[in-house]
C-alpha positions as CSV (number, residue, x, y, z in Angstrom):
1,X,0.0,0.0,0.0
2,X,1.2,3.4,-1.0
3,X,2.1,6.0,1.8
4,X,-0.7,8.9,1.8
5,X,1.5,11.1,3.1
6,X,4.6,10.6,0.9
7,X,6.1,13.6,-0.7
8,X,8.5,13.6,-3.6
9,X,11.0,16.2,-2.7
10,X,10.7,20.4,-2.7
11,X,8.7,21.5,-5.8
12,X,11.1,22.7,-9.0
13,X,10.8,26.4,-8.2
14,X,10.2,28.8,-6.3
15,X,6.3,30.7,-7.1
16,X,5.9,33.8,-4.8
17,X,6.5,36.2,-7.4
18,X,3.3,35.1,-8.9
19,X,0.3,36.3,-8.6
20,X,-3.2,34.9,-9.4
21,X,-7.0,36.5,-9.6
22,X,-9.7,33.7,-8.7
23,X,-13.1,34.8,-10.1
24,X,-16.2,32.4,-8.4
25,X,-19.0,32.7,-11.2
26,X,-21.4,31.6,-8.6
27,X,-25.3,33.1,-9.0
28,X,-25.4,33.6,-4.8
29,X,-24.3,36.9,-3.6
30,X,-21.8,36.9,0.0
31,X,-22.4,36.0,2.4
32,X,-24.0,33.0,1.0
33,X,-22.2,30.0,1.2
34,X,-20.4,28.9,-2.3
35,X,-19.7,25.2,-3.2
36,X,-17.6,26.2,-6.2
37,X,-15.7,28.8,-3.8
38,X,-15.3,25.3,-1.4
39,X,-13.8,23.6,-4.1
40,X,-11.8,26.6,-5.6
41,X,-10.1,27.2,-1.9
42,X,-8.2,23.7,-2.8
43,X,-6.1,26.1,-5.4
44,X,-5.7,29.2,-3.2
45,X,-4.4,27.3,-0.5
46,X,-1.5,25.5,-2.9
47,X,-1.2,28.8,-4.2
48,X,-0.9,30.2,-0.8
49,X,1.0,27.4,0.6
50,X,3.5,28.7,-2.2
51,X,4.1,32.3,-1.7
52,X,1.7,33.2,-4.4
53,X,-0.3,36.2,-4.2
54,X,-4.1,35.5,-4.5
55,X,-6.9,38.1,-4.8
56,X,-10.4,36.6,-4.9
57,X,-13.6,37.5,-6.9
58,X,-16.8,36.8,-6.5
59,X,-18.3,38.8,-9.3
60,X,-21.9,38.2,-8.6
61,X,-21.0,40.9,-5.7
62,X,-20.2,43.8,-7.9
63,X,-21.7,46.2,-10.4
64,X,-20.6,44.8,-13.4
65,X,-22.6,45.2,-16.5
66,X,-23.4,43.2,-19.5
67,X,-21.1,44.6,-22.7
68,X,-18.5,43.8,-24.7
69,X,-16.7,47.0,-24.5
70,X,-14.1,48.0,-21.9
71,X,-16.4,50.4,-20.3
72,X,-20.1,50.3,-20.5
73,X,-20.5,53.4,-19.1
74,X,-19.5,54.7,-21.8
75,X,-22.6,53.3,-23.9
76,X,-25.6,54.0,-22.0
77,X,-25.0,52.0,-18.5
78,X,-25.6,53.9,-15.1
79,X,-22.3,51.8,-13.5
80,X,-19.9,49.6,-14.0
81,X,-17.1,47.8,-11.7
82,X,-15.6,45.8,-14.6
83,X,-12.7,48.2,-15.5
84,X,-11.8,48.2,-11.5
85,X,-11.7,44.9,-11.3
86,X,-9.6,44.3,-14.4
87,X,-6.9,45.9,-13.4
88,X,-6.6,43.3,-10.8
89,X,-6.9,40.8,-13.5
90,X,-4.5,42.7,-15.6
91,X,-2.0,42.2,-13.2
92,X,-2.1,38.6,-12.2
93,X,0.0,36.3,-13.9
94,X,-2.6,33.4,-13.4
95,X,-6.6,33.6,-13.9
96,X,-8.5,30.9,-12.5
97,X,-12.4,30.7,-13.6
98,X,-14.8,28.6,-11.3
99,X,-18.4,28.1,-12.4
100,X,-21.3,26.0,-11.1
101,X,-23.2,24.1,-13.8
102,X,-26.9,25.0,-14.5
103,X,-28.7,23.1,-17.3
104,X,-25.6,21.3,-19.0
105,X,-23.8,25.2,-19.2
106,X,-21.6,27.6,-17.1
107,X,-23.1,30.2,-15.3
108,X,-24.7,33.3,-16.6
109,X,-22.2,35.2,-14.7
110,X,-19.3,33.2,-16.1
111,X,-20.7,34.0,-19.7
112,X,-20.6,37.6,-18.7
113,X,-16.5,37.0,-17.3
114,X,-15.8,35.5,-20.5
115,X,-17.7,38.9,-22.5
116,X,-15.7,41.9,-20.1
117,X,-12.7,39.5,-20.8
118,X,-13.1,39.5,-24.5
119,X,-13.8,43.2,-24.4
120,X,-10.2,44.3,-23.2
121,X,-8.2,41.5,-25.3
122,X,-7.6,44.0,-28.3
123,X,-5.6,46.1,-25.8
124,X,-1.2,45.6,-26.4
125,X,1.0,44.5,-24.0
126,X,4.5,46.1,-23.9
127,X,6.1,44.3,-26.8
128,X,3.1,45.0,-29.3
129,X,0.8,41.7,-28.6
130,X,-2.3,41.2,-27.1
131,X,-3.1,41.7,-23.7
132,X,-3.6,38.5,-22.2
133,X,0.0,36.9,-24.2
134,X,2.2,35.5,-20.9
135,X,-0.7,34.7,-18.9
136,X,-2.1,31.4,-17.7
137,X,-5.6,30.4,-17.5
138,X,-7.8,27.2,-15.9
139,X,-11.4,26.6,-14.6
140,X,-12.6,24.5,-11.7
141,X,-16.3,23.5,-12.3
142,X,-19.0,22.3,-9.6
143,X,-22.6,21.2,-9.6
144,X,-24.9,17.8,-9.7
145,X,-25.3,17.5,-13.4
146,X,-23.2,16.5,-16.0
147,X,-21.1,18.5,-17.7
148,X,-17.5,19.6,-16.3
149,X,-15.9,18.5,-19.6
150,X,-18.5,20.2,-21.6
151,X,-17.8,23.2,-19.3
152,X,-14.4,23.5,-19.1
153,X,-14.2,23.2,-22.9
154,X,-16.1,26.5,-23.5
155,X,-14.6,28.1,-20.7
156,X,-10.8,26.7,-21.8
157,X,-11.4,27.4,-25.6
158,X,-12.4,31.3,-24.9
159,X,-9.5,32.4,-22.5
160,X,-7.0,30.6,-24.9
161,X,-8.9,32.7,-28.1
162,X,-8.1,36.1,-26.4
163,X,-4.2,34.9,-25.2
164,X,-4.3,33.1,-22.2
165,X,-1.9,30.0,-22.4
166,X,-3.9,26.9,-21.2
167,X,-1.6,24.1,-19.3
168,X,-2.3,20.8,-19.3
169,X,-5.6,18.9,-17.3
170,X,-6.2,23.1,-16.5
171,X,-9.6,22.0,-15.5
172,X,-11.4,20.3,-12.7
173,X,-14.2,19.8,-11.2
174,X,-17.1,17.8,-8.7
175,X,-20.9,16.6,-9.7
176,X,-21.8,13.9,-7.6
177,X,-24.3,11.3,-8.7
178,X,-26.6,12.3,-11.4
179,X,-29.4,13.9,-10.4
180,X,-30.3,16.0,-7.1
181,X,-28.3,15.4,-4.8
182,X,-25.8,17.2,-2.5
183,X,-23.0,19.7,-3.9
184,X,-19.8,19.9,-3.1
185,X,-18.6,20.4,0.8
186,X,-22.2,19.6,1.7
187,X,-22.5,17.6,5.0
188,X,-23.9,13.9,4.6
189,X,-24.4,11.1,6.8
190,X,-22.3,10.8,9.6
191,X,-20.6,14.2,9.3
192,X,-18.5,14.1,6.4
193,X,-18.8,16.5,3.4
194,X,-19.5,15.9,-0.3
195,X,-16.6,14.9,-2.3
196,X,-14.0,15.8,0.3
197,X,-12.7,11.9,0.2
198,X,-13.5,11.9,-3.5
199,X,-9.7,11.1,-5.0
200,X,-10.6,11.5,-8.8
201,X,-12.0,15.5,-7.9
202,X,-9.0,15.9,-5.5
203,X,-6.3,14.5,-7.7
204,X,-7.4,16.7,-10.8
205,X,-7.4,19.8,-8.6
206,X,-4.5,19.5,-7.2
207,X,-2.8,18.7,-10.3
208,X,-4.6,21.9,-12.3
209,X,-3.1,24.2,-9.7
210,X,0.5,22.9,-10.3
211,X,0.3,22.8,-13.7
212,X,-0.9,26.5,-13.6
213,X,1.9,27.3,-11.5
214,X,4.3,25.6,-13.2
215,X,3.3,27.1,-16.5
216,X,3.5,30.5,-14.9
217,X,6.8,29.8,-14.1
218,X,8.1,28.7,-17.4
219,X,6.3,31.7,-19.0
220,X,7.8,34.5,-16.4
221,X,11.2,33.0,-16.6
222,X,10.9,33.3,-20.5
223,X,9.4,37.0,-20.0
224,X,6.0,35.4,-21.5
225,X,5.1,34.3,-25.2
226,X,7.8,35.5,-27.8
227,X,7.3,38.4,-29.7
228,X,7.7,37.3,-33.1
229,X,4.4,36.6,-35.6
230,X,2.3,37.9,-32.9
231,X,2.5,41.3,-32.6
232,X,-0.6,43.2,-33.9
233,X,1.5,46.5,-33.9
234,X,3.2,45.4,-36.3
235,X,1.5,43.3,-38.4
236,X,-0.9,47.0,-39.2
237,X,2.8,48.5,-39.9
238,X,3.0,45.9,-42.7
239,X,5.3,43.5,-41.7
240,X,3.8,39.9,-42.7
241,X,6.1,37.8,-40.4
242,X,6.7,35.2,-43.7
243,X,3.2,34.9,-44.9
244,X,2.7,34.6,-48.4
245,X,-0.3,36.0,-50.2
246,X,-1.7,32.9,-52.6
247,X,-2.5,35.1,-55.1
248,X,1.1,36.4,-55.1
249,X,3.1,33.1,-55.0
């Protein structure tokens, strides 16, 4: 029988010069307990455990409007909180998403995460490329219905179209048995808590927050993606990076 508490030596690096913005896309407003904020605490405390500076979201709990433009308050809306808050997420080196799943789908307000996101990606970076180029993104997905894969694929495919860099097995998540039931960290018989001794949820977790971290690592060390048949600045000076037009072959 393996040891439980076995350890394989000090971790490859050192990560408390990163930092990471954890956004809960739960529908309940605080001070409502959060099963998806239960299960997301398994990252922030690695991250923590770490050195890494973590600032927690729960977006349901500010003003942020509906748009795809950096600031709505620019088109017609009375208030807005998303440009305060992205400057949070601006800074961060990691971005981790957690949604619950309602009818097969992420949240609403993870839909409207994923829109505010998309609305600042045309902004440059330093070097000329998009905004989000250097950063690393994953999503940690509860509820008690199927669909964490189907999820974390929509989630995964839309920070990785605006520039995030996506590890590997970036996602996770806990369901239960089909069908009502309890969520995650709920007490059950005898005391314990839902999927808290569950090693397939646990493993995954654990194994998306090192894999964001290590990621992080590797791209900070490198000083991010390179800048070479990226950069948009560029590319609308006229400089085609080796492409060649078809037509002028």
């Amino acid at each position: 029988m393996s040891d439980p508490n076995a350890q394989p030596g000090a971790p490859p690096a050192r990560y408390d010069d990163l930092t990471a913005v954890v956004v809960n896309c739960t529908l309940k407003h605080s001070p409502r307990a959060s099963h998806t904020d239960t299960l997301l605490d398994v990252v922030r405390r690695i991250f923590s455990k770490h050195g890494v500076g973590v600032d927690s979201i729960r977006l349901v709990d500010h003003a942020v409007a509906e748009g795809v433009y950096p600031d709505m308050t620019e088109h017609g809306v009375a208030e807005d909180a998303w440009p305060e808050l992205f400057v949070k997420v601006a800074a961060a080196d990691i971005l981790v998403v957690g949604t619950p799943i309602w009818l097969g789908e992420k949240s609403s307000v993870c839909q409207k995460l994923i829109e505010r996101l998309y609305a600042m990606s045309a902004e440059l970076n330093d070097r000329g490329q998009y905004a989000y180029y250097g950063k690393v993104g994953g999503c940690i997905v509860t509820g008690n219905e199927d669909g964490i894969k189907h999820v974390a694929m929509g989630v995964l495919y839309s920070l990785q179209h605006i520039g995030y860099t996506i590890p590997p097995q970036a996602d996770a998540g806990w369901i239960g048995e089909a069908g009502p039931g309890p969520s995650y960290g709920d007490e059950v018989e005898g005391g314990a808590r839902a999927g808290f001794d569950n090693d397939f949820t646990q493993r995954n977790t654990t194994f998306a927050a090192w894999n964001m971290l290590h990621l992080a690592r590797l791209l900070k060390d490198a000083g991010g993606i390179p800048a070479y048949g990226n950069q948009r600045s560029l590319w609308e000076a006229g400089c085609r990076f080796d492409y060649e037009n078809p037509e002028h072959r």
